[in-house]
mmCIF file of the N, C-alpha and C atoms, coordinates in Angstrom:
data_MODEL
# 
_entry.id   MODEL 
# 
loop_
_atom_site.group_PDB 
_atom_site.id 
_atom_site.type_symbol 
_atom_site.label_atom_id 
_atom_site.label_alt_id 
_atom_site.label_comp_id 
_atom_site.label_asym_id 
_atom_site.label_entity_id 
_atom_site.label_seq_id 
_atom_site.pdbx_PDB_ins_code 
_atom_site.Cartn_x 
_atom_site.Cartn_y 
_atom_site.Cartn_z 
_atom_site.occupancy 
_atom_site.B_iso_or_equiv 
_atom_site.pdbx_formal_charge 
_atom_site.auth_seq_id 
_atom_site.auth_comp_id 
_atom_site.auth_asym_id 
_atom_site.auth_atom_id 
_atom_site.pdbx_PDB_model_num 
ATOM 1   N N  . UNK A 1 1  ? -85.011 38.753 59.323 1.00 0.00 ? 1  UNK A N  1 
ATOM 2   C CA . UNK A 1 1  ? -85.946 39.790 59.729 1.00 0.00 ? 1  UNK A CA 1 
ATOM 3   C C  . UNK A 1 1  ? -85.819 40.059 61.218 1.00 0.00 ? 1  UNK A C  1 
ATOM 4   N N  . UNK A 1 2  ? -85.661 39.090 61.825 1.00 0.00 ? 2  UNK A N  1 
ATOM 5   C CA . UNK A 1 2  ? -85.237 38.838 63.626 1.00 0.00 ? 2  UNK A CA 1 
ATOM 6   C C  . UNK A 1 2  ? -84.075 39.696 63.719 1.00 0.00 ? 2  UNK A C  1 
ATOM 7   N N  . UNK A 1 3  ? -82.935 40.213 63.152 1.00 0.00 ? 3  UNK A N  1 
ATOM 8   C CA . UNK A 1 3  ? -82.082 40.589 63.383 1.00 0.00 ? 3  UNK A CA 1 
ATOM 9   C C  . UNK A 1 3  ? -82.296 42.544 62.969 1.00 0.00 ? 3  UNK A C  1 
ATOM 10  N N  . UNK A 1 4  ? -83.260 42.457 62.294 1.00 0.00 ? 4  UNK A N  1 
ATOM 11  C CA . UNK A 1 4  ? -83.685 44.078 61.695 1.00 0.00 ? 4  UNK A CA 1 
ATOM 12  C C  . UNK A 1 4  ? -84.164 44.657 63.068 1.00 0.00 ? 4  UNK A C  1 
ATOM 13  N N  . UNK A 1 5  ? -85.049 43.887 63.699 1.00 0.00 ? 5  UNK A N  1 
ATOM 14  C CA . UNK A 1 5  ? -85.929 44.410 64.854 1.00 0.00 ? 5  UNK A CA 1 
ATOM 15  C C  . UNK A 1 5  ? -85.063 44.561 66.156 1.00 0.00 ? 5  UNK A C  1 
ATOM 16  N N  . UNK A 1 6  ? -84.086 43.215 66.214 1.00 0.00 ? 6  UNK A N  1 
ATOM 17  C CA . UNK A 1 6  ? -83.251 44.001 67.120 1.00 0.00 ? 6  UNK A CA 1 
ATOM 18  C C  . UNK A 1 6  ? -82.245 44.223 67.299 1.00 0.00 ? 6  UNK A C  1 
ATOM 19  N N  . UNK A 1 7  ? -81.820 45.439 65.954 1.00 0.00 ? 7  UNK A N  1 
ATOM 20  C CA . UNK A 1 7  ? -80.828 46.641 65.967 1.00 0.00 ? 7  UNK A CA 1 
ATOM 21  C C  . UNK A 1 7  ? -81.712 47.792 66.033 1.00 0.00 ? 7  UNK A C  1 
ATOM 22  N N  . UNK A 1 8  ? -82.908 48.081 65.901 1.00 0.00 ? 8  UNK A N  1 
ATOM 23  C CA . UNK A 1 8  ? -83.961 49.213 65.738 1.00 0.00 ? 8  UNK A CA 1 
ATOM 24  C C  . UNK A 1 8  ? -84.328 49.095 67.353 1.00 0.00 ? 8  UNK A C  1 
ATOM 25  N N  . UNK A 1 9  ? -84.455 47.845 67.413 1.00 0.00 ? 9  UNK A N  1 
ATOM 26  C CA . UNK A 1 9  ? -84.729 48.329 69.247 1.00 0.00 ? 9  UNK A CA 1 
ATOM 27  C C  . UNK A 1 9  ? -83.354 48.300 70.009 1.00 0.00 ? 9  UNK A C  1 
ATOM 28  N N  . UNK A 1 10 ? -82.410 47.980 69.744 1.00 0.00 ? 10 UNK A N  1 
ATOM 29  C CA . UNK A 1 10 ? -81.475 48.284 70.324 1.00 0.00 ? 10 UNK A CA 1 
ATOM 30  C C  . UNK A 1 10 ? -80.687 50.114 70.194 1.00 0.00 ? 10 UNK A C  1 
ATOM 31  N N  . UNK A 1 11 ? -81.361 50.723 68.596 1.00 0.00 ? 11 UNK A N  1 
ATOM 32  C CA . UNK A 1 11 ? -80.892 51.886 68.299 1.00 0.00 ? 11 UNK A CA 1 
ATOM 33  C C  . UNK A 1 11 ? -81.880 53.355 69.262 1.00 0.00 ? 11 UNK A C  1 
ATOM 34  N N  . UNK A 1 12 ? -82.914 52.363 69.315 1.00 0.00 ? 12 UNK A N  1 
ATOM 35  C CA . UNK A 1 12 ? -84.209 52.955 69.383 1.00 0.00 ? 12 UNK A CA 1 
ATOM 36  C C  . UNK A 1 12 ? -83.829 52.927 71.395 1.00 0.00 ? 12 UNK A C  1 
ATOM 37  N N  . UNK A 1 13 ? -83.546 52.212 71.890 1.00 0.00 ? 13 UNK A N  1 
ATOM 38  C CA . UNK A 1 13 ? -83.433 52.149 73.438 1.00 0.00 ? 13 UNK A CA 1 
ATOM 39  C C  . UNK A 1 13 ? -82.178 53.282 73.875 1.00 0.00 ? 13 UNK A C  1 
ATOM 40  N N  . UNK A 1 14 ? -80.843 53.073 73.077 1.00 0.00 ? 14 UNK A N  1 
ATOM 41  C CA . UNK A 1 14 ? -79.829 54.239 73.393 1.00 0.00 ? 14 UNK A CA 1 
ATOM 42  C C  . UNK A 1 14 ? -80.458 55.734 73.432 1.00 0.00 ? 14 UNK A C  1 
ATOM 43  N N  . UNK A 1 15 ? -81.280 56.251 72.040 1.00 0.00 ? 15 UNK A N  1 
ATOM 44  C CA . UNK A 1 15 ? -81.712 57.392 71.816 1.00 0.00 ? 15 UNK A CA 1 
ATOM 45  C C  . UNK A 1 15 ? -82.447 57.740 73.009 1.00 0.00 ? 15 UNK A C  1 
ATOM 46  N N  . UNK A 1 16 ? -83.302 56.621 73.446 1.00 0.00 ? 16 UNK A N  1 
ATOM 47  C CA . UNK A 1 16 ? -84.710 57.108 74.442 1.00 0.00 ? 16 UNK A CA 1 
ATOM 48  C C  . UNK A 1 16 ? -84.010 57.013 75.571 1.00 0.00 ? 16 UNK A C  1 
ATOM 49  N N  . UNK A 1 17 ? -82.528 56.280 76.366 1.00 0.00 ? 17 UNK A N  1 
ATOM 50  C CA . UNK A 1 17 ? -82.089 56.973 77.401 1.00 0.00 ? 17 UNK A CA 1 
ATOM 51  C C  . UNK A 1 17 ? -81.284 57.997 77.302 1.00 0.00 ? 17 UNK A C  1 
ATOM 52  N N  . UNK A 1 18 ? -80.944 58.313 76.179 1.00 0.00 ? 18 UNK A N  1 
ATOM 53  C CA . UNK A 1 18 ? -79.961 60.116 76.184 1.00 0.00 ? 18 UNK A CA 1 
ATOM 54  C C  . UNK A 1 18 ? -80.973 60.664 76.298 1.00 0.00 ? 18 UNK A C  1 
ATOM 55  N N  . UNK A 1 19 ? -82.367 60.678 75.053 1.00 0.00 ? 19 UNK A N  1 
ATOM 56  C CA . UNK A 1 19 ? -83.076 61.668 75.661 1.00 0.00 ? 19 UNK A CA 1 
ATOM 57  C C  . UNK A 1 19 ? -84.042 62.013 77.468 1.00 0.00 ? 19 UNK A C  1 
ATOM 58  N N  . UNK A 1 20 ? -84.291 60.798 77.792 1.00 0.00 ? 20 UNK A N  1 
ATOM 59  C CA . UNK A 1 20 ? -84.447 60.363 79.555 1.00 0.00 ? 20 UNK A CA 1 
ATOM 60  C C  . UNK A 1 20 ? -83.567 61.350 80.244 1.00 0.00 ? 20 UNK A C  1 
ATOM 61  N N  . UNK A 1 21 ? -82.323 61.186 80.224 1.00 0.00 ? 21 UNK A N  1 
ATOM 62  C CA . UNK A 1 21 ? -80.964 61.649 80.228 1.00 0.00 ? 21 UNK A CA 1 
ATOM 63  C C  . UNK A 1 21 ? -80.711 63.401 79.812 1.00 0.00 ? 21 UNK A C  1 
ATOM 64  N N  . UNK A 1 22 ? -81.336 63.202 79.250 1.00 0.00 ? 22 UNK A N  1 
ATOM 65  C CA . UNK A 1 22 ? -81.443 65.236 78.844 1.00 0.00 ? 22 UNK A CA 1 
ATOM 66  C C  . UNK A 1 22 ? -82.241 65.694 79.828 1.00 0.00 ? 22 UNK A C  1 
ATOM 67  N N  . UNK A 1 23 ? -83.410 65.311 79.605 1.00 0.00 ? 23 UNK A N  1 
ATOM 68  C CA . UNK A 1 23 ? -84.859 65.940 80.286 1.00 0.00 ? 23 UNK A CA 1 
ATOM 69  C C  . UNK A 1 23 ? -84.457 65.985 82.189 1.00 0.00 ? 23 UNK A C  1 
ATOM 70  N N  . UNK A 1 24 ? -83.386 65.216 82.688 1.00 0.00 ? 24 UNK A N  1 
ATOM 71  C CA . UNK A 1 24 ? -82.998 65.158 83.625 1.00 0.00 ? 24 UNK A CA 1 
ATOM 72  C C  . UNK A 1 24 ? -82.197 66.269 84.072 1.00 0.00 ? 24 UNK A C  1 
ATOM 73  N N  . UNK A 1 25 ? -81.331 66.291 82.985 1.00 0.00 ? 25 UNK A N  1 
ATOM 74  C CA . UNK A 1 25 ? -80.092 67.137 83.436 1.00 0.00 ? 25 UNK A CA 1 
ATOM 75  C C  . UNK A 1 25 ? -81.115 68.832 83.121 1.00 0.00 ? 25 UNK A C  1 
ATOM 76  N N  . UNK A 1 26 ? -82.099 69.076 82.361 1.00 0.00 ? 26 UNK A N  1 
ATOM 77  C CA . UNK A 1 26 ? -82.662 70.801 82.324 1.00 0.00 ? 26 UNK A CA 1 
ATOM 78  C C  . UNK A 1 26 ? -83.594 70.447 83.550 1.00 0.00 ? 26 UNK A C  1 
ATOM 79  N N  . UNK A 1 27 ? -83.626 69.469 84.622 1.00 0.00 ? 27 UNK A N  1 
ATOM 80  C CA . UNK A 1 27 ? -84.419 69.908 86.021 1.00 0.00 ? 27 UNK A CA 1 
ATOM 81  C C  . UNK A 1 27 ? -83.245 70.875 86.746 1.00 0.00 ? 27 UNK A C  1 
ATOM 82  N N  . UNK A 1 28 ? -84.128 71.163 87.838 1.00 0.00 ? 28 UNK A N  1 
ATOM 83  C CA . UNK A 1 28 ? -83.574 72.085 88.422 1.00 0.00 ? 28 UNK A CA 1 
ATOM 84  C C  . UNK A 1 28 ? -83.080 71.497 89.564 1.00 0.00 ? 28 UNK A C  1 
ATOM 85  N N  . UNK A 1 29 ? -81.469 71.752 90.301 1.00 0.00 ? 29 UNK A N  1 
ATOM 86  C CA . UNK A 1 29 ? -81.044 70.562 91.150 1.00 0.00 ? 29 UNK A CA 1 
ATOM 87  C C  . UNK A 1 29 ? -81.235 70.772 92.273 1.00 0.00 ? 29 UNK A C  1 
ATOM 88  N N  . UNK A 1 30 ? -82.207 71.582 93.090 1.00 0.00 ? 30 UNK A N  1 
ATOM 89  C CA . UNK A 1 30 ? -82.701 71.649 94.128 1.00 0.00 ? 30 UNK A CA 1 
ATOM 90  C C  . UNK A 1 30 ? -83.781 70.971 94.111 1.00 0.00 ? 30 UNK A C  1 
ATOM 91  N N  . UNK A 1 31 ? -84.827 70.905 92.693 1.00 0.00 ? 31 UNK A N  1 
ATOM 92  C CA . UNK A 1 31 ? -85.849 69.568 93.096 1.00 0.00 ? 31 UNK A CA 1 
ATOM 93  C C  . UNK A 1 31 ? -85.569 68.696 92.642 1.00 0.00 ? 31 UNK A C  1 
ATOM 94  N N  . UNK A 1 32 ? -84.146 68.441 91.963 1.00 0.00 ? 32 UNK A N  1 
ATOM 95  C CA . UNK A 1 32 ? -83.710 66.976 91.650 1.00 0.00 ? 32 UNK A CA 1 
ATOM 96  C C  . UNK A 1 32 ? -83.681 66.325 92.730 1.00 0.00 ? 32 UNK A C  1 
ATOM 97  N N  . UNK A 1 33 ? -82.852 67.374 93.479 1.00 0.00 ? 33 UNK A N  1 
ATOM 98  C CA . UNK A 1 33 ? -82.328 65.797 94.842 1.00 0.00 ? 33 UNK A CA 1 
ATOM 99  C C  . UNK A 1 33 ? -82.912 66.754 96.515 1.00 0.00 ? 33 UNK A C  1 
ATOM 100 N N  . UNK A 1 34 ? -84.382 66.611 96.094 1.00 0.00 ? 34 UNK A N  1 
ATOM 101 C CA . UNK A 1 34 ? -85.253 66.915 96.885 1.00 0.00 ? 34 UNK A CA 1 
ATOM 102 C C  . UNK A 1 34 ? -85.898 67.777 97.498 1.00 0.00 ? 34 UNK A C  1 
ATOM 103 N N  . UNK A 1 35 ? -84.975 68.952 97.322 1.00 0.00 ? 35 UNK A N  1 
ATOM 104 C CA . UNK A 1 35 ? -85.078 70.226 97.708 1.00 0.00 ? 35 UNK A CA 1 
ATOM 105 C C  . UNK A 1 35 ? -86.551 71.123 97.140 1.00 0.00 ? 35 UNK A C  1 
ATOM 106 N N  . UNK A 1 36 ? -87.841 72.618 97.499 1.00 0.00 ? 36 UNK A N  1 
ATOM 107 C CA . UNK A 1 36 ? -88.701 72.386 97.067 1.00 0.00 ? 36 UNK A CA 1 
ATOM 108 C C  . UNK A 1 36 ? -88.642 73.210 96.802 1.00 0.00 ? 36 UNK A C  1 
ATOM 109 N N  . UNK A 1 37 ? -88.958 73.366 95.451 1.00 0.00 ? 37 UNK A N  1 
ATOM 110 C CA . UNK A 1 37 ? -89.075 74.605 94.377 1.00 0.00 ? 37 UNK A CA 1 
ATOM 111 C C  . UNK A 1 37 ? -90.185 75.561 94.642 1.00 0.00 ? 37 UNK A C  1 
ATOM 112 N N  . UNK A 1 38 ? -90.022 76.340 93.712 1.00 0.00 ? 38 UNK A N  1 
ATOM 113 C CA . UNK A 1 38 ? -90.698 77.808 93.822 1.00 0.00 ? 38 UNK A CA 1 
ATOM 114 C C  . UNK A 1 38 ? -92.055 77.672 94.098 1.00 0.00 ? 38 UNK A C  1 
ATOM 115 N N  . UNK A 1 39 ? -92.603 77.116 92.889 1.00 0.00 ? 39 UNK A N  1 
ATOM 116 C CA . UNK A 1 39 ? -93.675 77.013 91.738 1.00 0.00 ? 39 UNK A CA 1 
ATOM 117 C C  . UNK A 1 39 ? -94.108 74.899 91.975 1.00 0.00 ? 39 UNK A C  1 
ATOM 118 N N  . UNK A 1 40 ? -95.186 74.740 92.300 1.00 0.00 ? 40 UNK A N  1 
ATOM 119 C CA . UNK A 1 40 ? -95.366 73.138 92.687 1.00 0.00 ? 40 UNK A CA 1 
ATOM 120 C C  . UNK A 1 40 ? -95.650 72.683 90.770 1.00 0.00 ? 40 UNK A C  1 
ATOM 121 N N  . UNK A 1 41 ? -96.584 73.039 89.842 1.00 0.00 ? 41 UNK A N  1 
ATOM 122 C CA . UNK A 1 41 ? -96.506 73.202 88.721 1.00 0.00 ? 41 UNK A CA 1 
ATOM 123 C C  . UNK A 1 41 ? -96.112 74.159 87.642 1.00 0.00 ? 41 UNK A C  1 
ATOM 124 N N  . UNK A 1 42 ? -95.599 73.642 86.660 1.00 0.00 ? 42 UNK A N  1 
ATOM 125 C CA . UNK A 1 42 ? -94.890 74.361 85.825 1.00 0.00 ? 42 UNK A CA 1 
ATOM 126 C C  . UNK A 1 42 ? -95.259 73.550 84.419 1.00 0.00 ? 42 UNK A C  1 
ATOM 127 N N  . UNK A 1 43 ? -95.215 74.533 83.642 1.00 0.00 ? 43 UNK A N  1 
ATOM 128 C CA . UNK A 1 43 ? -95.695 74.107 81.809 1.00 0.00 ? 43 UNK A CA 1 
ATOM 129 C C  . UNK A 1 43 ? -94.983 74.371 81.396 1.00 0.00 ? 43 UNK A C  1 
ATOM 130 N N  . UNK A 1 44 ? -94.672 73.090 80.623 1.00 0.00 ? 44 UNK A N  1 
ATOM 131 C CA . UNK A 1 44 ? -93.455 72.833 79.598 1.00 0.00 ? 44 UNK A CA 1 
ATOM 132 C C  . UNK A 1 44 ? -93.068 73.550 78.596 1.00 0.00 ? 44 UNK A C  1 
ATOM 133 N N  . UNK A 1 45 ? -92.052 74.270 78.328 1.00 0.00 ? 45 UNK A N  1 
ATOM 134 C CA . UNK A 1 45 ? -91.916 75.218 77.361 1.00 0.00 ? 45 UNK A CA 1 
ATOM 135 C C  . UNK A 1 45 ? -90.946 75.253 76.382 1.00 0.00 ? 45 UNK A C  1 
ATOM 136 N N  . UNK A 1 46 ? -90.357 75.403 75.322 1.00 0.00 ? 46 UNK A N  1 
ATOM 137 C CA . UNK A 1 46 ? -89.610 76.125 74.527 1.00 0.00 ? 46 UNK A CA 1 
ATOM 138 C C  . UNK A 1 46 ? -88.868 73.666 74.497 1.00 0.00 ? 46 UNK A C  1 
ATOM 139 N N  . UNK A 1 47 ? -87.851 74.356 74.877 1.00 0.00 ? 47 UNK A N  1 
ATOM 140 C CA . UNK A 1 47 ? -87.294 72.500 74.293 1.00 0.00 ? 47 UNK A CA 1 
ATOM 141 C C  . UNK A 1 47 ? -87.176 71.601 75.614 1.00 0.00 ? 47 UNK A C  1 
ATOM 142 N N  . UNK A 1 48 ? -87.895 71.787 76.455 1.00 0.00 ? 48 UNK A N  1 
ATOM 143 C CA . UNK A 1 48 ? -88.406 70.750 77.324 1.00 0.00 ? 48 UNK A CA 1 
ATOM 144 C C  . UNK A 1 48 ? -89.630 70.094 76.880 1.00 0.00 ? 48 UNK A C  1 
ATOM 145 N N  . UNK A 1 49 ? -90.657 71.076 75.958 1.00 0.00 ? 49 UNK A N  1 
ATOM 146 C CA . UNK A 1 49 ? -91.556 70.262 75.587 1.00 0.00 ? 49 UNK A CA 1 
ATOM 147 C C  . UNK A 1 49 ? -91.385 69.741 74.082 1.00 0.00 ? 49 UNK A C  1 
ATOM 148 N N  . UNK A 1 50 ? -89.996 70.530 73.749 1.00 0.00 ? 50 UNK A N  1 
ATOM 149 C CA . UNK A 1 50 ? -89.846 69.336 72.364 1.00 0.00 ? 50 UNK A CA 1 
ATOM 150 C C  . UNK A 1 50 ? -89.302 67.769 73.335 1.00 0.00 ? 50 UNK A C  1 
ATOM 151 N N  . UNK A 1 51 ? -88.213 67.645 74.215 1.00 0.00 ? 51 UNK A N  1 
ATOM 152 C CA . UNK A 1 51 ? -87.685 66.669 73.989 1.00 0.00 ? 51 UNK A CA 1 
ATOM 153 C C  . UNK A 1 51 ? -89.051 65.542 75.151 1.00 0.00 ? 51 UNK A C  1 
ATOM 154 N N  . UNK A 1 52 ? -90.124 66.153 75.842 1.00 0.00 ? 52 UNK A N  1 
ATOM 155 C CA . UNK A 1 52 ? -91.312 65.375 76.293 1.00 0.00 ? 52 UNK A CA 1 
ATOM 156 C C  . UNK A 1 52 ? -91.529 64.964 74.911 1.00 0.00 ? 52 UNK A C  1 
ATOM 157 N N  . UNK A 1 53 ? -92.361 65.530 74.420 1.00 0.00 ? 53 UNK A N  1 
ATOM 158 C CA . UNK A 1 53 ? -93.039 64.599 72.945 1.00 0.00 ? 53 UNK A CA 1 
ATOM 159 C C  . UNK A 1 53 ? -92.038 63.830 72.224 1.00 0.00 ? 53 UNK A C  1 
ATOM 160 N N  . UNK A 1 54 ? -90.941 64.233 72.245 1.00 0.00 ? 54 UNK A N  1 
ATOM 161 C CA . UNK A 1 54 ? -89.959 63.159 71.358 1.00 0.00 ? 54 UNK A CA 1 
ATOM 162 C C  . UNK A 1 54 ? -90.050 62.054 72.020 1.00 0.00 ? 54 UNK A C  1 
ATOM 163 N N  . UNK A 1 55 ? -89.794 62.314 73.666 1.00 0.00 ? 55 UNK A N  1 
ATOM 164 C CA . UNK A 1 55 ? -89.371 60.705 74.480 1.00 0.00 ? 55 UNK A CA 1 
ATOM 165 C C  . UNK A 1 55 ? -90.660 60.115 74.474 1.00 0.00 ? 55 UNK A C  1 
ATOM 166 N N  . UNK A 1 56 ? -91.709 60.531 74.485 1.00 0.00 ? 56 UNK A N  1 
ATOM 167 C CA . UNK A 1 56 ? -93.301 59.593 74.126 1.00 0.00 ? 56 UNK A CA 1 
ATOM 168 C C  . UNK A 1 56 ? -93.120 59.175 72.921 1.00 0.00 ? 56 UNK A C  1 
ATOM 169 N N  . UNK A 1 57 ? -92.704 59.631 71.553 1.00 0.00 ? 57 UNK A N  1 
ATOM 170 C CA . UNK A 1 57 ? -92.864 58.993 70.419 1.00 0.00 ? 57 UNK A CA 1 
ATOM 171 C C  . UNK A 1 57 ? -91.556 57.740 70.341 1.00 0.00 ? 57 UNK A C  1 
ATOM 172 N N  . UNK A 1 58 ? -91.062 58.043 71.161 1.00 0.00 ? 58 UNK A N  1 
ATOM 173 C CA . UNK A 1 58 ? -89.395 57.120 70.722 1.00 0.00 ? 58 UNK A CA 1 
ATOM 174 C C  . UNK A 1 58 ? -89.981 55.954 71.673 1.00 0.00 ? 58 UNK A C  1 
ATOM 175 N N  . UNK A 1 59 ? -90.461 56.442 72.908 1.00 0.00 ? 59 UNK A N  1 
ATOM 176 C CA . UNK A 1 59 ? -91.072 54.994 73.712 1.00 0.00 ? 59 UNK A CA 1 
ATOM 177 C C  . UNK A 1 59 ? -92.022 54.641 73.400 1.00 0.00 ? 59 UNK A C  1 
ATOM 178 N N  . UNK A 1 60 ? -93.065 55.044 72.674 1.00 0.00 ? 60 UNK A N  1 
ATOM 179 C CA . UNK A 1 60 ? -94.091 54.537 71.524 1.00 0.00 ? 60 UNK A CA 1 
ATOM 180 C C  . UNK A 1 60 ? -93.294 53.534 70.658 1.00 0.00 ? 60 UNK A C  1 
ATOM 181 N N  . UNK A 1 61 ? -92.300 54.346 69.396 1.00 0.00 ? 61 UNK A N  1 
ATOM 182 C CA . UNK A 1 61 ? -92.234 53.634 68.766 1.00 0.00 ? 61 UNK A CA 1 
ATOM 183 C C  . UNK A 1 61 ? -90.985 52.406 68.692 1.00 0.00 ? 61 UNK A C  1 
ATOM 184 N N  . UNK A 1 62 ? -90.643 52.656 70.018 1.00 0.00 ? 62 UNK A N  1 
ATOM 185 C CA . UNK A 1 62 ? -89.689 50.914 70.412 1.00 0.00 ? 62 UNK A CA 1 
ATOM 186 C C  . UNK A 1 62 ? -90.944 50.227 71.017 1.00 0.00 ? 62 UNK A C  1 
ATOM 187 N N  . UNK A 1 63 ? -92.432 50.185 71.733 1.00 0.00 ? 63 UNK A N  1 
ATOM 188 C CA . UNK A 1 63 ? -92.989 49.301 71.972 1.00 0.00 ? 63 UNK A CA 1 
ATOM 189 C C  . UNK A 1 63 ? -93.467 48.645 70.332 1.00 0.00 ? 63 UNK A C  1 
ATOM 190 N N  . UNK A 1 64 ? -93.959 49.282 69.962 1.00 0.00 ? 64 UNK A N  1 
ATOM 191 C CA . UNK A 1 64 ? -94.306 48.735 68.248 1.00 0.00 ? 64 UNK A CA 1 
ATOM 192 C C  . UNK A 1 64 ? -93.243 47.887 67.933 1.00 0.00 ? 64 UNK A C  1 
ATOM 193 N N  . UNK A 1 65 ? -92.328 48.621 68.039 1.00 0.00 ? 65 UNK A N  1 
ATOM 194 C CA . UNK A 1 65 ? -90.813 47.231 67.229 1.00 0.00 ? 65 UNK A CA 1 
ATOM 195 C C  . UNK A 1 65 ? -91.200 46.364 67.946 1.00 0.00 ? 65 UNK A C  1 
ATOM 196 N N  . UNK A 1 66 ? -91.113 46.569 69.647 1.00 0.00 ? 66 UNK A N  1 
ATOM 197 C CA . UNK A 1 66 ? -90.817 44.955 70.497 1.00 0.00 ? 66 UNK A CA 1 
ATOM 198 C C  . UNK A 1 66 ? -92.110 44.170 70.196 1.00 0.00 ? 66 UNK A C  1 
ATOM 199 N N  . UNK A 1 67 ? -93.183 44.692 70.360 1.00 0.00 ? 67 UNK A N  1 
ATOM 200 C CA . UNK A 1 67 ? -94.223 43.980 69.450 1.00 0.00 ? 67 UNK A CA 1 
ATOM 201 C C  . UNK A 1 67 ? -94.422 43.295 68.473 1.00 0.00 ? 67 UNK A C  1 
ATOM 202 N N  . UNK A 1 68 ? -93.667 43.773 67.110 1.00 0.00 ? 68 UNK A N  1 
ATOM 203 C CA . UNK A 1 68 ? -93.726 43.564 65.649 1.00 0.00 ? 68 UNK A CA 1 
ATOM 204 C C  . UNK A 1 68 ? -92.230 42.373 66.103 1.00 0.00 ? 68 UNK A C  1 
ATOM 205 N N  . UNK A 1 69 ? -91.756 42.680 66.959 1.00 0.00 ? 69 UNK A N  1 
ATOM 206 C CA . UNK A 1 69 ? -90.386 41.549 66.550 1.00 0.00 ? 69 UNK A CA 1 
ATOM 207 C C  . UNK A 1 69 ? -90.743 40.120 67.365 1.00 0.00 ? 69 UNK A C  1 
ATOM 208 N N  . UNK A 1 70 ? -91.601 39.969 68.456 1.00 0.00 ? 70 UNK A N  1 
ATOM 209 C CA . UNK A 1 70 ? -92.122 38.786 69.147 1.00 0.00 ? 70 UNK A CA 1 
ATOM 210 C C  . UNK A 1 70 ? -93.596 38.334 68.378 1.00 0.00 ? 70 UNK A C  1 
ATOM 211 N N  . UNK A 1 71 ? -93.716 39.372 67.265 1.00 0.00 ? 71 UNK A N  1 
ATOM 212 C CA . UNK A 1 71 ? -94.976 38.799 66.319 1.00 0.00 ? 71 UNK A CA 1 
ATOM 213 C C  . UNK A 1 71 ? -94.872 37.544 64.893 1.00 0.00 ? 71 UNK A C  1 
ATOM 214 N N  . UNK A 1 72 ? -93.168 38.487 64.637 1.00 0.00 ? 72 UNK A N  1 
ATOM 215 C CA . UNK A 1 72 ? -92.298 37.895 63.317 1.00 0.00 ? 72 UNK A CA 1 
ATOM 216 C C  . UNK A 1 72 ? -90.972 37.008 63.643 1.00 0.00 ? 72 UNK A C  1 
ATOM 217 N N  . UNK A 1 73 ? -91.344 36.356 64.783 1.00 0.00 ? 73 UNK A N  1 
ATOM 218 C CA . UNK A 1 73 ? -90.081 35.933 65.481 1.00 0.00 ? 73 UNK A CA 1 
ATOM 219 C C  . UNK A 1 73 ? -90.365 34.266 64.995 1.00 0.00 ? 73 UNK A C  1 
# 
């Protein structure tokens, strides 16, 4: 059972830094690397706010695994 939990958190950690990794690369690279944008806030739209809610549910649901696997360990 020790070995189920960590390939799911190991599958579950790759996904949540590509998606980390996405959400990075659609900033804009003048306020990436410091430079100051137009607009100080901005609302998430169209698939920036799909891949926000994905990376909350994927880092949600690897804390549950790491949980459930130091529970059944």
């Amino acid at each position: 059972m020790g070995s189920g939990f960590q390939a799911a958190q190991v599958v579950l950690a790759v996904i949540l830094i590509g998606v980390v990794l996405l959400q990075v690369r659609n900033a804009g690279v003048g306020s990436a690397l410091g430079g100051s944008d137009s607009s100080f806030f901005a609302s998430r739209r169209g698939i920036d706010r799909v891949l926000f809610n994905f990376t909350i549910g994927i880092s949600a649901l690897f804390f549950l695994v790491s949980v459930l696997a130091v529970r059944f360990q």
